[in-house]
Phi, psi and omega in degrees: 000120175263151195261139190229138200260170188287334169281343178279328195278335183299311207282318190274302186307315185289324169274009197289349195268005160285004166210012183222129155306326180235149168314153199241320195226133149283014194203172178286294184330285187313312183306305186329281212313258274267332176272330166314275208287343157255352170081042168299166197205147201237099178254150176270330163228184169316298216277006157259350172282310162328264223312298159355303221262349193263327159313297167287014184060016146303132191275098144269347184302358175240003185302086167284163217291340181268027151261325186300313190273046183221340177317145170285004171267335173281128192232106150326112157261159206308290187310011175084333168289189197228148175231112170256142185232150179233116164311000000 
């Protein structure tokens, strides 16, 4: 089970609707369980949010890195890491 620090879970609930229509979670709680249960994942750069996505067979090779952090999937965080959510 990965642990989600509290600045990642405010950051996915205050952005969720750049990859969701609808709020997916309303609390810190909802927000963990709903990132637990999709298997979101916490990278420390650009370039490992590539290899993530290269990993999972996604065609990124023409991707430039401001796009990779602008991917909607991609949630920036304050501390400089990346919250990846696969929807």
């Amino acid at each position: 089970m990965n642990e989600y620090s509290e600045e990642c879970l405010l950051t996915f609930l205050e952005n969720q609707s750049q990859l969701f229509d609808e709020p997916v979670a309303e609390s810190m709680e909802e927000a963990e369980a709903f990132l637990e249960d999709c298997m979101a994942v916490v990278v420390d750069s650009l370039d490992e949010v590539k290899e993530y996505f290269e990993e999972n067979g996604a065609d990124v090779e023409t991707m430039s890195m401001d796009e990779l952090e602008e991917a909607s999937e991609v949630f920036p965080l304050p501390n400089g890491q990346y919250l990846i959510v696969e929807g």
